[in-house]
C-alpha positions as a printed NumPy array, in Angstrom:
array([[11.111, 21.956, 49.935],
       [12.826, 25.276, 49.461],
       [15.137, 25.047, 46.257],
       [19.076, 26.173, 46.851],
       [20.566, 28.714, 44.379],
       [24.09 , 28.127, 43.843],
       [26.538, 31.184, 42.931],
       [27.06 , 31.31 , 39.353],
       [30.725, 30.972, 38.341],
       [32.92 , 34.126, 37.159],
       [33.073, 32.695, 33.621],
       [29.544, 32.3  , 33.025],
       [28.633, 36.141, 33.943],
       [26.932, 37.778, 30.878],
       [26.3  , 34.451, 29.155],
       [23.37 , 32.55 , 28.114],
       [22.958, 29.144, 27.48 ],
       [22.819, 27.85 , 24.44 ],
       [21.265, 24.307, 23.59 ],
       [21.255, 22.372, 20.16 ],
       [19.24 , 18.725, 19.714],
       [21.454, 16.45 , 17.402],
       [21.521, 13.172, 16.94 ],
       [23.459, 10.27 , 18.605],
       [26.235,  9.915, 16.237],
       [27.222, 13.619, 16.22 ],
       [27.021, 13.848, 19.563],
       [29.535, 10.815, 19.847],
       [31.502, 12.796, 17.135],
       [32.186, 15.567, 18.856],
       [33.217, 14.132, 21.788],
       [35.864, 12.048, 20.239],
       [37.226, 14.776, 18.327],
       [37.36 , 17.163, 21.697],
       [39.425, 14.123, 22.825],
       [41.514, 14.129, 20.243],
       [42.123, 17.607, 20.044],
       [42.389, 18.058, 23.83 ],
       [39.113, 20.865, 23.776],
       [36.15 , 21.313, 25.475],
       [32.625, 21.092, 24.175],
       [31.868, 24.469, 25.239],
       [35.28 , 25.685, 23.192],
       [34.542, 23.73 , 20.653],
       [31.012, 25.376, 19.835],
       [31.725, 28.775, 20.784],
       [34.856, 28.136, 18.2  ],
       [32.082, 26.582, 15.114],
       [29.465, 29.919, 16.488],
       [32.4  , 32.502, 15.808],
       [33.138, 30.818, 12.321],
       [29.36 , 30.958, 11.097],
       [29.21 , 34.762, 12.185],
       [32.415, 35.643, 10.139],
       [31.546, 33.398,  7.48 ],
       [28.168, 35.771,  7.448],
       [29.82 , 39.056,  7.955],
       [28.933, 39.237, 11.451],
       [31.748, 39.791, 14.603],
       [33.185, 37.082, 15.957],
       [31.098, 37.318, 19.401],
       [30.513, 34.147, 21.066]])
């Protein structure tokens, strides 16, 4: 069987994925606070990424 490649949407062009292994409870974590705060997993880490470069000197990139 022939596999089907989808079009990749406008806001991924020029990005790579990026994929972290935590436990359980953070996981749970963060979902409840991008409930609470009305945000998106993905805004959420590229928000935390962009902290840890400035907090290292580095542009804000992510």
């Amino acid at each position: 069987m022939a596999s089907i490649k989808t079009p990749q949407p406008p806001s991924r062009s020029g990005k790579k994925p990026v994929t972290a292994y935590v436990e359980k409870t953070a996981h749970k974590q963060l979902r409840s606070l991008g409930l609470d705060l009305d945000k998106s997993n993905q805004d959420m880490i590229v928000e935390a990424l962009n902290d840890y470069f400035s907090r290292h000197g580095l542009d804000r990139l992510a």
